[in-house]
N, C-alpha and C positions, 0 to 999 in steps of 0.2 A: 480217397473218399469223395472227394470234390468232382472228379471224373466221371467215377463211378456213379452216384447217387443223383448229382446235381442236385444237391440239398443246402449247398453253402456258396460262397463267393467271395474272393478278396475283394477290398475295397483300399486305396490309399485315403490315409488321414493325415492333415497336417498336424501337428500336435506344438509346436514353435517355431519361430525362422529359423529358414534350412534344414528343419527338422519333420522325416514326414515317416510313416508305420501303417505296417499293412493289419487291418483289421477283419473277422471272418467274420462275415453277414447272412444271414437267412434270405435264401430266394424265393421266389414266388412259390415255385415247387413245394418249396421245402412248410411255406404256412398253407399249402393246399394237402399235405400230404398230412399237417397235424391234426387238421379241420375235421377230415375222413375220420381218422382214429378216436379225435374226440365225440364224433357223432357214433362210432360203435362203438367206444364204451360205454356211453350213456345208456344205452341198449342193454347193457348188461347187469345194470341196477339201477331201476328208472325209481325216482320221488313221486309217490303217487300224490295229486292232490285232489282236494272236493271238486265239484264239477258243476258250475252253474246253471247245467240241462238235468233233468232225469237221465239216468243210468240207463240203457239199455238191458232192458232182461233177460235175464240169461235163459236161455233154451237149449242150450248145449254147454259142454267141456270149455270149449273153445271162444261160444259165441254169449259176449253178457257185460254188462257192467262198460267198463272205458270202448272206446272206439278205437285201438290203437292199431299200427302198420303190422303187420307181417312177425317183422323181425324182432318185435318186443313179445317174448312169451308170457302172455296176458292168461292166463286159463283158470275156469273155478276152480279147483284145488290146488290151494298152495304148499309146494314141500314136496317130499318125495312120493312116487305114487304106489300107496299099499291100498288101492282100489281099484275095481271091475271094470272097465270103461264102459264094458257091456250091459250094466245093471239102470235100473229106472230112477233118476233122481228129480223126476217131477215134484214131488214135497219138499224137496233140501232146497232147489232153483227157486219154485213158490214162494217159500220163508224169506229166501233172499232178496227176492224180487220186493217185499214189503217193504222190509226194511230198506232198499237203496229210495224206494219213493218219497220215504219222508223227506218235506223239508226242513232245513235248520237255518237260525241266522245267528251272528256273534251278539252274544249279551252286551251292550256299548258302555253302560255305565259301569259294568263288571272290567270290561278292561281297562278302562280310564284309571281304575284304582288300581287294579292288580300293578301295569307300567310303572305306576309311580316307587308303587310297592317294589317292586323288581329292581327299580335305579337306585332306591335307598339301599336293597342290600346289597347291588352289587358296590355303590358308597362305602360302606361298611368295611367288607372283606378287603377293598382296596388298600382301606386306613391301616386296617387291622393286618394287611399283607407289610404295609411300608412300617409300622409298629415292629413285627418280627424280625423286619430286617434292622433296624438299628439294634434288637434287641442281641439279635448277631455278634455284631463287631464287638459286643464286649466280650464277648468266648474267647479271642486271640486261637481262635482254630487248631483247639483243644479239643478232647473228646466230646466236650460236651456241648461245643460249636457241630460238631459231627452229627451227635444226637440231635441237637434242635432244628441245626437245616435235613436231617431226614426226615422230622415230626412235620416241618414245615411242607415242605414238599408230598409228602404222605397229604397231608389237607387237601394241597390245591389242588392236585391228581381226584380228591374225593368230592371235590367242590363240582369238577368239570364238566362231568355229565350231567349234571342237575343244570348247570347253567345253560349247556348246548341245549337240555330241553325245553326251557324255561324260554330260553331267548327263541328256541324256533316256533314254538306255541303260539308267543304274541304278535310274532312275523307274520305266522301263516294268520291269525285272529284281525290283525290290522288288513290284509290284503281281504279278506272276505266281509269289511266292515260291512253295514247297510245293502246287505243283497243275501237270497235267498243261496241256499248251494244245497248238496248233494251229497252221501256218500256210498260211492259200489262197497260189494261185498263179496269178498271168499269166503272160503270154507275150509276146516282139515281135515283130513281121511277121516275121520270119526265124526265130522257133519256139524262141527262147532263152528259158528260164525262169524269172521270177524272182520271188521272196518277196514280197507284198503289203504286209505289215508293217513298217515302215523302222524303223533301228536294232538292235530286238532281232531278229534274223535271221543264219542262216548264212552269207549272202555280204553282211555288215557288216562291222565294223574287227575286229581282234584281241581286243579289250573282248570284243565282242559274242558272236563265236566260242565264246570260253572260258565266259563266262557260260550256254552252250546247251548241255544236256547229253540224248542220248537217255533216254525218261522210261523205258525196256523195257531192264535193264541185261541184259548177253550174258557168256558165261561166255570164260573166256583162256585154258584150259587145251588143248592143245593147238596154239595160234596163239600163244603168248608174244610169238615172233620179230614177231610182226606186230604186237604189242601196245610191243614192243622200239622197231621202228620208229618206230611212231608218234609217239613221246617225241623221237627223236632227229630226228625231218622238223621236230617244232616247234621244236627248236631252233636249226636250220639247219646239221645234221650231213649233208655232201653224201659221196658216193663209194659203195663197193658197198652194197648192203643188209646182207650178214655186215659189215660194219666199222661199219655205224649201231647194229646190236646189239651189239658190241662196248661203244662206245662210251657206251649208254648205264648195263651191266653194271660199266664201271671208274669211272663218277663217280657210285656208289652212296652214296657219304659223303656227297655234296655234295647229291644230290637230297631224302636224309633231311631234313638239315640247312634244308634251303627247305621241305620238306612240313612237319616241325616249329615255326618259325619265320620264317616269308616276310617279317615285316614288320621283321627284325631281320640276317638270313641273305638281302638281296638279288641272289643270284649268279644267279637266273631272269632276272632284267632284262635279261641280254647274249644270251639268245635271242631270234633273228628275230621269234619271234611270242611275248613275255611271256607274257600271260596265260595262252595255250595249252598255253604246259610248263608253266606253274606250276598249272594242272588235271592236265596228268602228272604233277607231283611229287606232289600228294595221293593219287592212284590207285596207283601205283607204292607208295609207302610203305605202303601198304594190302595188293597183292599181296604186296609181300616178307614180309607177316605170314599171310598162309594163299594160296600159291600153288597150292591144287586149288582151293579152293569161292572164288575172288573171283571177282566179277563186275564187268564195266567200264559204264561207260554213256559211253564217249567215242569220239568215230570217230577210226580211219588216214584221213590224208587223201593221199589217191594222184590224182597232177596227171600230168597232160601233159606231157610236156619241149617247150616251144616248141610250141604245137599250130600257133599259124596255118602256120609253115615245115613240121610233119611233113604235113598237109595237102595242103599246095603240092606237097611232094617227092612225097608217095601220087598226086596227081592226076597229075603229070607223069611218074611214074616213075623219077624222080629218085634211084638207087641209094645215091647219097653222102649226100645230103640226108636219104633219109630213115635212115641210119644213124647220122649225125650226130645225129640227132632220137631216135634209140631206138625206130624202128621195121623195124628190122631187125635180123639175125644180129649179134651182138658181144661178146666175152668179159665187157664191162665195160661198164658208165653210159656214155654219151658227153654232151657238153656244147658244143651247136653254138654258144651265145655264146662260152666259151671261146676256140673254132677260130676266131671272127672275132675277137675281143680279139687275139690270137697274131698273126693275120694283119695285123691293124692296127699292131701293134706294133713289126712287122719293116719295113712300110711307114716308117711315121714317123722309126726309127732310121735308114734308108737316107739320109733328106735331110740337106741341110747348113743349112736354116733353125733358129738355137737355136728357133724358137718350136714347134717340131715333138718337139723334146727333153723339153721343157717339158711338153707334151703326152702323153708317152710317162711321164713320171714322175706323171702323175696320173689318167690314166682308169683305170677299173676296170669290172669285167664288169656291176657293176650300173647304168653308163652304157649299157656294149652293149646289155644287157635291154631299157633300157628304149627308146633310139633303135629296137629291130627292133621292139619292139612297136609303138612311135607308128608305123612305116613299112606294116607288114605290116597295119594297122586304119588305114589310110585316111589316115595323118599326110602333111600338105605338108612342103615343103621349112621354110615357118614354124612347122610343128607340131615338125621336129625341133629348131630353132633354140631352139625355147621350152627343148625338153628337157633341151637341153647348159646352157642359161640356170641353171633349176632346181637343177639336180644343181650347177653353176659357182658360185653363190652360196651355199651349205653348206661350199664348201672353206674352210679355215682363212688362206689369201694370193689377193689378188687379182692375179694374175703378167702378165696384158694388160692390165688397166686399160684405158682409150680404145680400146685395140685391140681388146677382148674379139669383138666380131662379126665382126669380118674373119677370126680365128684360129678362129672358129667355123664359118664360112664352109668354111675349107681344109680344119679337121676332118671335118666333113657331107662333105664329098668325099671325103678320104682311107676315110672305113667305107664310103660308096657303092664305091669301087675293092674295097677289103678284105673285102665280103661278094660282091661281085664274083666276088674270085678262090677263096671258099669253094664257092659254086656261083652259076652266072651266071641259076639259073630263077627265084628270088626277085622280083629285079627285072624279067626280062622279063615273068613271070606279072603283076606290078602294070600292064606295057607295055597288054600285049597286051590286058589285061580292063580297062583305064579306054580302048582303042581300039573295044570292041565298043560302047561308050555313044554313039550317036548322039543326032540331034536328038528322035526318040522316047522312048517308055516302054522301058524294056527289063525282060523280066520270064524268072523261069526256076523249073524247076519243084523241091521240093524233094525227096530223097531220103523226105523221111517222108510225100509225096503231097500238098502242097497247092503254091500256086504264091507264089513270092516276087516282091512288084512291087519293083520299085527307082525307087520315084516321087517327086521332091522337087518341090515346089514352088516357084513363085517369089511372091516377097512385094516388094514396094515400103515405103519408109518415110513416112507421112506425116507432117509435121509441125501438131501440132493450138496455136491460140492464142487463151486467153481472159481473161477477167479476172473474177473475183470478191473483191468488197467492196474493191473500188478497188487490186487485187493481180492485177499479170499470170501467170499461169500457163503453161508453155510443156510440152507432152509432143509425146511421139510413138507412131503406130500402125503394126502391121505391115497392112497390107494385100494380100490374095491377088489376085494378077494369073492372066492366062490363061498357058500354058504351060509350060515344064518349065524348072526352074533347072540347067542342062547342067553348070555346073561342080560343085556339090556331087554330082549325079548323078553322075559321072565319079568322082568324089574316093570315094564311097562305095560304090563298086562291086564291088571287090577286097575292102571288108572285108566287107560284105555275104556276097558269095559265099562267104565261109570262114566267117564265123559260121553258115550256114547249116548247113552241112556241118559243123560239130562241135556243132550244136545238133541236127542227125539223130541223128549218133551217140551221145550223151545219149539223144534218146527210144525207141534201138534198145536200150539198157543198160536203159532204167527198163521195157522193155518182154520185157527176155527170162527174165526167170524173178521171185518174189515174194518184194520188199525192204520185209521190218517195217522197217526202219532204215536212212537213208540219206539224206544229205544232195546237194547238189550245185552247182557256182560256174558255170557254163557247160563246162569240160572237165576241172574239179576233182571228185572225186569223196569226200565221206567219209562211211565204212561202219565196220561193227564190226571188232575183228578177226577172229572169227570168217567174214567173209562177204569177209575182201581175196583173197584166190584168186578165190572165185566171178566177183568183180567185175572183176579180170583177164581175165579166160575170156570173158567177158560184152564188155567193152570189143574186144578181137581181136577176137571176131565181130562187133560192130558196124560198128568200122573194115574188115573186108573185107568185110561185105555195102553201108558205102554208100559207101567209097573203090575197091571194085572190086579191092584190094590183098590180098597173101598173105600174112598175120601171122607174123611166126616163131615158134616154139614156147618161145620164152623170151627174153618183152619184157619190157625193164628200162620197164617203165607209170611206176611210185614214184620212179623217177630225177632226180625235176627240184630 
């Protein structure tokens, strides 16, 4: 090997008197040859970060966003390619282009507290890891030392990824403190947008959210109410818009009190999204002190109520549907998970099985949420299974024990009848669109002019077996076969088509009039408050120029 390669070298070492041992050393060769390798791995999954310039806009495939060499495949669509190369993407590049302009800076007083927040609980878990372990040695490594060091370890494994992103969040937040940055944009076959930059980005965790602050701050004086809002969406104040400002106006003492003291006055922690009020309570505490000349640098985030259902109900004409959704005439917010929760609720009390009782005393609408989402985005019947699982195992009593899948079983049936009886287009629209999926390609064009393939492939599993330095080794490769994988194709078809369609209407908003500021999550929208009407106004006409639907003149959009 040493002949061969020139990659190593004896060297003698003395190691005591009269005692000396040949050692094998890395030569020069051999740290010039790992240098190369380490610079082409890199290459092969680069860490994107923000970019202190404006982005480059994209004008082609190829050409947009980072400035990078050759050999890093940097290109607009990320993932595999079930698109046209040939097709016109001047409005999908456009959108993009918006968005990579804005600029962002790190909220400074938001991470000073998160940091400290973050040491304490990794303090905690630490205590709480070295607690477990003494609680150990009193088992004498019995079964039930068995059991507790799996339970143990089961944790930390669940702790890890939250930590790796937590801790990379505030890395990359500290390295961008006090300076403007940047973030490029992809896209995926279906022209959905997304941040290149992982972590520190707008459609990250709640951390990351709050830590983003527009670097161009906007004035509130005339928009209060909108600025009202937005304090009150992050906290997860639901119901009209005038009662979200209310609400944020009567718990003045208390928002003080957290913009004053966060790390002593925790009463921010019981909103939905932490962080994100607790950047309202800094800003807010700040208006209450000169309410003509402040300026915000935080966006209204104005979502969808249900997009894939309002969608469906636009496409099919769906009257009830799409009023349910808030896309039509209605005095007040409607909240179509609600109307299925109600409708499920009535179902389940009707039977005489207690386990249906049982049932009834513990789902909640953030079960509904999330079963219509897994369902509406392409979930199998095991997608939803998983769902009810998730959410099942957070409850405080395990009430089926052995039974739990059979009861999960009935459940999955009783919301299929229950969303049923809310409106029956849901489910045939899933019918009817994984029935046009034949043994071909099936492809359809998009509202923003290019064409979306819906192409899966199929892959085979190989298994590979070898052995080095007298050690077997066992993996395995996917391998691309000829023809189309029918069932994920099928499976993916209904979500496809509606991502498509609320990722037009995104590039018809970023396209209809000029946003210095402005974030966006695929049919999340957040903007200053100065610009949340505009961006209303904007969203209607997009929705009836690529749903073919007639907006009403006063859509509860902020509703959800």
């Amino acid at each position: 090997f040493r002949q061969t390669t020139g990659l190593i070298e004896y060297s003698k070492s003395n190691i005591s008197k009269n005692r000396w041992e040949y050692v094998v050393l890395p030569t020069p060769e051999a740290f010039d040859w790992i240098e190369r390798v380490n610079k082409k791995a890199e290459n092969l999954s680069p860490f994107f970060l923000p970019t202190k310039e404006i982005p480059d806009d994209w004008k082609s495939l190829e050409a947009g966003g980072y400035r990078f060499p050759p050999e890093i495949h940097w290109k607009f669509f990320k993932g595999h390619e079930r698109y046209d190369k040939t097709d016109n993407f001047s409005l999908l590049y456009s959108a993009a282009n918006t968005l990579q302009r804005v600029p962002f800076r790190v909220n400074e007083s938001l991470y000073k507290v998160s940091v400290i927040e973050y040491s304490n609980k990794v303090n905690e878990s630490e205590q709480l890891s070295v607690n477990n372990k003494k609680a150990l040695k009193d088992t004498n490594y019995t079964l039930v030392y068995r059991q507790c060091q799996a339970k143990y370890h089961a944790s930390r494994l669940k702790e890890l990824p939250e930590r790796i992103r937590v801790d990379n969040t505030l890395s990359l937040a500290k390295r961008f403190t006090g300076t403007a940055f940047h973030l490029p944009v992809q896209a995926d076959f279906r022209g959905r947008l997304y941040y290149a930059p992982r972590y520190l980005n707008p459609q990250g965790s709640d951390l990351s959210r709050g830590l983003l602050q527009f670097a161009t701050p906007t004035g509130v004086k005339g928009c209060e109410h909108w600025f009202l809002i937005g304090g009150a969406n992050a906290f997860g104040v639901r119901g009209k818009l005038t009662d979200r400002q209310e609400w944020v106006l009567s718990h003045e003492r208390e928002i003080k009190q957290v913009a004053a003291d966060p790390l002593t006055f925790k009463w921010w922690k019981d909103a939905t999204s932490p962080y994100q009020f607790l950047a309202f309570c800094f800003e807010f505490s700040q208006w209450m002190t000169d309410r003509i000349g402040f300026k915000t640098r935080l966006p209204v985030r104005l979502d969808h109520h249900a997009s894939g259902l309002q969608i469906i109900g636009c496409l099919n004409k769906d009257s009830k549907l799409m009023r349910l959704t808030n896309v039509a005439d209605c005095e007040e917010p409607n909240d179509v998970y609600e109307e299925i929760l109600k409708e499920l609720l009535l179902q389940l009390k009707k039977s005489t099985r207690p386990e249906n009782f049982h049932w009834a005393s513990m789902i909640d609408r953030k079960l509904i949420k999330n079963m219509t989402l897994k369902l509406m985005y392409g979930g199998t019947y095991y997608g939803l299974e998983r769902t009810v699982v998730s959410w099942y195992v957070q409850l405080p009593e395990d009430v089926f024990q052995r039974n739990l899948y059979k009861e999960i079983r009935n459940l999955i049936d009783s919301y299929s009848f229950a969303l049923n009886n809310v409106s029956p287009t849901p489910l045939r629209f899933l019918r009817e669109t994984q029935m046009k999926q034949k043994r071909e390609v099936v492809s359809f064009e998009s509202p923003s002019g290019f064409t979306v393939i819906n192409n899966y492939k199929k892959y085979r599993s190989q298994r590979v077996k070898t052995t080095v330095n007298n050690e077997v080794i066992v993996s395995r490769l996917n391998l691309e076969e000829e023809g189309l994988n029918l069932r994920a194709a099928r499976t993916a078809l209904a979500a496809n088509l509606v991502h498509m369609y609320d990722a037009a209407v995104m590039h018809h908003v970023l396209n209809s009039r000029r946003w210095d500021n402005i974030q966006t999550m695929h049919d999340c929208y957040a903007i200053p408050p100065i610009d949340c009407d505009n961006c209303i106004d904007s969203v209607k006409g997009a929705m009836g120029a690529v749903l073919g639907v007639d907006m009403p003149a006063s859509m509860w959009y902020a509703a959800s």
